[in-house]
LUMKOLDREN-940027 format. One record per residue: x, y, z of N, C-alpha, C in turn; residue in three letters. Coordinates in steps of 0.2 Angstrom, whole numbers, plus 5000, padded with zeros to 4 digits. Example, Ala and Ser with C-alpha at 12.3 -4.5 7.8 and 13.67 -1.06 7.14 Angstrom:
<atoms>
506649725039506249785039506649845039ala/506449895035506849955036506450005039ser/
</atoms>
This chain:
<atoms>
480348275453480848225450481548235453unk/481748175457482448195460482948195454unk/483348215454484048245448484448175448unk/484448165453484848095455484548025450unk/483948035448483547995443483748015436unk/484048045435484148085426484448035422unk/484148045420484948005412485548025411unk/485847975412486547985410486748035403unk/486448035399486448085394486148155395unk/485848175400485648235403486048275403unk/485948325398486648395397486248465403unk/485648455404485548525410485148505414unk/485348515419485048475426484848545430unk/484348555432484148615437483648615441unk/483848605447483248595450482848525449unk/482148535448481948455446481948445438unk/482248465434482148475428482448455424unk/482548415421483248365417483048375408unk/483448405406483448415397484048365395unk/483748335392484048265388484448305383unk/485148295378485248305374485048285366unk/484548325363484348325356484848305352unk/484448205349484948175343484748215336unk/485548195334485448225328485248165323unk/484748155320484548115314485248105310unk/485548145308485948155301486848115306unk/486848125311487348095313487448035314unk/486847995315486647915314486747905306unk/486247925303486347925294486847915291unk/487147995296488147985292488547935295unk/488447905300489047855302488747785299unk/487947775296487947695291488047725285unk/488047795282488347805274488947815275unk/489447835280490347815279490347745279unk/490047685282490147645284489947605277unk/489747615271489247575269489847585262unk/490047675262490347705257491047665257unk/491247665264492047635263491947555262unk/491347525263491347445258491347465249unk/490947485248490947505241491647525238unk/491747555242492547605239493047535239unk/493047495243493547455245493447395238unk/492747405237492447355232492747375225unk/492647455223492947465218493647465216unk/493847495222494547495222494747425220unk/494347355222494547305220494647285213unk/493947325209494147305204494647345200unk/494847415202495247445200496147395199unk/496047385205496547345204496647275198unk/496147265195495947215190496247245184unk/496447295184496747345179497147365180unk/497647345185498447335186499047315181unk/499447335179499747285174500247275180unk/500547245184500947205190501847235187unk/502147215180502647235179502847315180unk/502047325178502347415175502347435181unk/501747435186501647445194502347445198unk/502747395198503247365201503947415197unk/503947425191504347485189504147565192unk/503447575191503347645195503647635203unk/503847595206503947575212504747585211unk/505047565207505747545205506147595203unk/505847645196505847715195505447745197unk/505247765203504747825205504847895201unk/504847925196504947985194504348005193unk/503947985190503148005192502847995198unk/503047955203502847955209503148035211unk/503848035212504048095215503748165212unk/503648175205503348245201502548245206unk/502048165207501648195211501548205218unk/502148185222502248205227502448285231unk/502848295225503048395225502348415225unk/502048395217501448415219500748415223unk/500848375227500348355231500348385240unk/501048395239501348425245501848475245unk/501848485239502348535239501748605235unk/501548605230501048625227500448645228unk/499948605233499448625235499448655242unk/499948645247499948685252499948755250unk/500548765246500548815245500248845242unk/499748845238499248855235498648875239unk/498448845246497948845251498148905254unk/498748925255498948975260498949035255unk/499149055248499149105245498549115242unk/497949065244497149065241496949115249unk/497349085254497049125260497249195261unk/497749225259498049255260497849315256unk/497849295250497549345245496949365245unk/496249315249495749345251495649355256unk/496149355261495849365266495449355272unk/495449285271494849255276494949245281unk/494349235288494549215294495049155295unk/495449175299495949125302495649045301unk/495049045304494848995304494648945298unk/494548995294494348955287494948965283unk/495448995286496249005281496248905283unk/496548895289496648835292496248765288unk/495548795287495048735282495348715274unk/495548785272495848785267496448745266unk/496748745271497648755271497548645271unk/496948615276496748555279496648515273unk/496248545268496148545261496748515257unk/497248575259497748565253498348505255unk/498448505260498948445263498648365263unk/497948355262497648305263498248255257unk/497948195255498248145250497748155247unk/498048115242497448115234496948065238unk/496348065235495748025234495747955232unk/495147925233495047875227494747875220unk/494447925223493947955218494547965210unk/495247985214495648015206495747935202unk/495747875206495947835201495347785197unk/494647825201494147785195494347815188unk/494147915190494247955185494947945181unk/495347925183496047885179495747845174unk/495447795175495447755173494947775168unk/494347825167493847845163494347895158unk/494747925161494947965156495647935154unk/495847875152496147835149496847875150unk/496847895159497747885163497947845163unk/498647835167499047795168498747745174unk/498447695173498047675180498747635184unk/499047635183499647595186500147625191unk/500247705188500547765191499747785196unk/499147805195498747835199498647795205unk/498547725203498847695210499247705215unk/499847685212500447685215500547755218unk/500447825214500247885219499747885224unk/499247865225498847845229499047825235unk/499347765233499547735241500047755243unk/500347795239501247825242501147885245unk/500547925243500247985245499947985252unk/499547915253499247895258499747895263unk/500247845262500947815265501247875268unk/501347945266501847995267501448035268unk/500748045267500248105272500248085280unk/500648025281500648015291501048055292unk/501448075288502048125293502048195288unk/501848195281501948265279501248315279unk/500948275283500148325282500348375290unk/500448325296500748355302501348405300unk/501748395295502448445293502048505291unk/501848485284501648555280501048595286unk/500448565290500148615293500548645298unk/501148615300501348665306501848715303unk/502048695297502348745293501648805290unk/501448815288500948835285500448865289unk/500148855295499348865299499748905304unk/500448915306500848945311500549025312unk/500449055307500149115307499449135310unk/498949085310498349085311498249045317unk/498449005318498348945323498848915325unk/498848885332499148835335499248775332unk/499748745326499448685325499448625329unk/499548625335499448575338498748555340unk/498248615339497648605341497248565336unk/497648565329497248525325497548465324unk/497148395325496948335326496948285320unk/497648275318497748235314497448135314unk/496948115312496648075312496948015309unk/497547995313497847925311497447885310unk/496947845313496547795313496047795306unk/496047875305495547855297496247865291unk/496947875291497247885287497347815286unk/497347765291497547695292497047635288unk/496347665288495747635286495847655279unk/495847705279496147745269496647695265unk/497047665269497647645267497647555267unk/497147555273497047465271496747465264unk/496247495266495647495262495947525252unk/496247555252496647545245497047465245unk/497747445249498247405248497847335246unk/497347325252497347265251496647255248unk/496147275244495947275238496147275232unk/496747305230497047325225497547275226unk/497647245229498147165229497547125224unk/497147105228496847035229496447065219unk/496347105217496447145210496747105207unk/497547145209498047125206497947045205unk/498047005209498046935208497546925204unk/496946925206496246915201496646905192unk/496846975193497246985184497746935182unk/497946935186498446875184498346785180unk/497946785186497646715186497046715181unk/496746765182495946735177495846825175unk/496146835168496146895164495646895162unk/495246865159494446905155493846925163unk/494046865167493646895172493846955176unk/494346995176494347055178494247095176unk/494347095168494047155163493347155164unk/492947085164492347115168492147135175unk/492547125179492747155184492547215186unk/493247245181493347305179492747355176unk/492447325170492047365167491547385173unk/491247325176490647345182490947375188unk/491547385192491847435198491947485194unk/491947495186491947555183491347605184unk/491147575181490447615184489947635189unk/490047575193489947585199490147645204unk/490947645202491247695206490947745203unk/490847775196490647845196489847855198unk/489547795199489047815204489147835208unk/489447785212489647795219489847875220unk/490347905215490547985215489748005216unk/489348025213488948055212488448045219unk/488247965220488047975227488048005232unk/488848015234489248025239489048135237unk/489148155234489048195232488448235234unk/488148205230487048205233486848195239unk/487348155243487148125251487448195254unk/488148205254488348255255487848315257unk/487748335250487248395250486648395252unk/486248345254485648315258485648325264unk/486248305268486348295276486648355278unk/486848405273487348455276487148515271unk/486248525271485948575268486148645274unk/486148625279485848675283486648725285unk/487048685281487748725280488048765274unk/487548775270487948815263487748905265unk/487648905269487648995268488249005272unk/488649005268489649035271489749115265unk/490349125266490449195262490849175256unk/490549225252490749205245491449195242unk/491649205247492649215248492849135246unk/492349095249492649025250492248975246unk/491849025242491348975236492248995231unk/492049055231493049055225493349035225unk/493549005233494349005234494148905232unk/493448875232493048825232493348795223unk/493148845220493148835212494048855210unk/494148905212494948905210495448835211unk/495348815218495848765222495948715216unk/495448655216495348615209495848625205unk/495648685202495748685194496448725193unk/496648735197497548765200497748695202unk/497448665204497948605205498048565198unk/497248555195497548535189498248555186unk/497848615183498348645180498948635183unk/499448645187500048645190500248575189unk/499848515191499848465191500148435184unk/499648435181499848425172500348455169unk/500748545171501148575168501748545171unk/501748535177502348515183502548435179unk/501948415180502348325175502348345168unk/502248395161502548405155503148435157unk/503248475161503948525162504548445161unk/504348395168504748335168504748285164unk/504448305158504648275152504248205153unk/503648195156503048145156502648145149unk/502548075149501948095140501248095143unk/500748115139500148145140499748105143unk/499848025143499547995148499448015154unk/500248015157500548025162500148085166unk/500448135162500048215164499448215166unk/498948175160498448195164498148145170unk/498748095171498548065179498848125185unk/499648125182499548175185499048225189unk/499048275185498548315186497848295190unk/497648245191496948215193497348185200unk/497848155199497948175206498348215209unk/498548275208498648355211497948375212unk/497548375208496948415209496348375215unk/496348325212495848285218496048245224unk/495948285231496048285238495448235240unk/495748195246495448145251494948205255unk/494348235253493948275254493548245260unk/493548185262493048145266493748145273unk/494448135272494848155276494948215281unk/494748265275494648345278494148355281unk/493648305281493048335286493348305290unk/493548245292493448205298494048275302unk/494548295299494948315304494648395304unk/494248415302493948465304493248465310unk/493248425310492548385315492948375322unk/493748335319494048335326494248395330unk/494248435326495048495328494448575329unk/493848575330493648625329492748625335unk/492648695335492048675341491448685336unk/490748685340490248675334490348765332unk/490248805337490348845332490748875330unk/491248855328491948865323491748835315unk/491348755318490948735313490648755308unk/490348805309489748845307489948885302unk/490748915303490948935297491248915290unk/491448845293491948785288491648735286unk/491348705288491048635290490948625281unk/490648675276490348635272490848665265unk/491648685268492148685262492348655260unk/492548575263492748515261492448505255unk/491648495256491148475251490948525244unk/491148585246491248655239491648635236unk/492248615238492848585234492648525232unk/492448505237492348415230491748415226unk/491648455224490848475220491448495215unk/491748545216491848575211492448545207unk/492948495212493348445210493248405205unk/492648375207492348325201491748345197unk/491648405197491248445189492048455185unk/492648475187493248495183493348425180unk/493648395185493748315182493148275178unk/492648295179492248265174492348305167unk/492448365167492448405161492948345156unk/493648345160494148305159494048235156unk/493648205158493548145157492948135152unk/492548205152492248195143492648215140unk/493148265141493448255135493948215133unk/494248165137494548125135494248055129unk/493448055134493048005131493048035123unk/492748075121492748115115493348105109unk/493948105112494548085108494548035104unk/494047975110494247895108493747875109unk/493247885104492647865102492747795100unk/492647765099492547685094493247615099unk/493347655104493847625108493447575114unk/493247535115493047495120492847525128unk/493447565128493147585133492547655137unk/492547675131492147715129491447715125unk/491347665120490747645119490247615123unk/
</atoms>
């Protein structure tokens, strides 16, 4: 067989013997579940926005002071919290950097279904959302070159503007057309709302379950970073929740607060770990993003049974 005849896709050529590159099943799979996930999300967000109140939204815009409390913590707070998670145990360079990826990301969406279950400020969790989203373009590049300096070059790591930008339609313009919904035709968003409600905490859980399906062959890492996995979370709550009572925030507040300090755009962290790393760098990170969002959203659900529990006979909880 002449060589000259090979596939385009032929990774070793030798002599007359051409070896095709071996697909990965799971990397077709993953790119129609991101694909299918980020319709869904876009859907729920949609109806999250059906639960806007427009005036109060447009005051957290006007007085940011809740915006700002979770901004320090989002980026002031969890960095720092990723670096003295690394530092205190000692882990390789490489997985200090995963952690630190973890800690600069923007909040999630996942924080404003749980808002809205655990009867937060859905108006402020938004509005942190997308302001988080807005300012991870430039403070996620600040805080990692501040921060990774000791371990790595951080120019080697690969800030993925094209998904920060999809993150960020994919909230505004959802959570617009929400908004409008609410205005014009009120009972039809509350049902709206009740169905993207639940949905989305499906969807939590699928995302979860897919996760650990596709990315079995990645859980034997050291037990350093199953801790640093369970700690992260529940430090950010915490600080989250204390940092908005200190600022004289009422309990609502706090606990949105807190749910968005603790819960990170986990689906962000893989991509730029994927971008910024080789397959066997991979081998020892790849599945930290995913320990922490396990253990993100068992914390947060603790959270939001108990909140449910408070307000038994309240509509939205029956």
């Amino acid at each position: 067989m002449d060589t000259s005849a090979c596939s385009s896709n032929a990774t070793i050529c030798n002599g007359t013997s051409c070896v095709l590159h071996e697909k990965n099943p799971n990397e077709t799979l993953s790119v129609i579940l991101s694909t299918v996930i980020t319709i869904m999300l876009a859907l729920v967000m949609f109806s999250m926005g059906c639960n806007v109140d427009l005036p109060k939204f447009i005051s957290h815009i006007k007085k940011p002071w809740g915006i700002f409390v979770g901004f320090l913590c989002q980026f002031g707070i969890m960095p720092l919290t990723g670096f003295l998670l690394s530092v205190a145990f000692d882990i390789l360079p490489i997985q200090a950097v995963a952690v630190l990826i973890i800690g600069c990301c923007p909040g999630g969406t996942a924080s404003n279904i749980l808002t809205y279950w655990s009867d937060g400020d859905m108006d402020l969790s938004i509005s942190m959302t997308t302001c988080s989203t807005m300012l991870a373009l430039g403070m996620m590049p600040l805080c990692l070159y501040i921060y990774t300096k000791m371990w790595t070059d951080s120019g080697s790591i690969r800030i993925p503007y094209d998904s920060l930008g999809i993150s960020l339609v994919a909230l505004v313009i959802p959570i617009s057309v929400g908004i409008v919904v609410k205005q014009k035709w009120p009972k039809k968003a509350q049902i709206i709302l009740k169905i993207g409600s639940i949905t989305g905490l499906i969807l939590i859980v699928v995302i979860a379950v897919t996760g650990g399906i596709l990315y079995q062959g990645s859980w034997i890492i050291r037990p350093k970073l199953w801790i640093i996995g369970t700690m992260f979370p529940l430090i950010g709550y915490s600080m989250g929740f204390f940092l908005a009572w200190i600022a004289g925030q009422n309990w609502q507040r706090c606990r949105t607060v807190s749910l968005e300090t603790g819960m990170q755009n986990t689906q962000l962290c893989s991509t730029i770990i994927q971008l910024s790393f080789s397959i066997e760098e991979l081998n020892h990170i790849f599945t930290f993003p995913l320990i922490y969002s396990i253990f993100q959203l068992g914390m947060a659900g603790i959270l939001v049974g108990t909140s449910c529990s408070k307000c038994l006979g309240r509509s939205r909880c029956s």
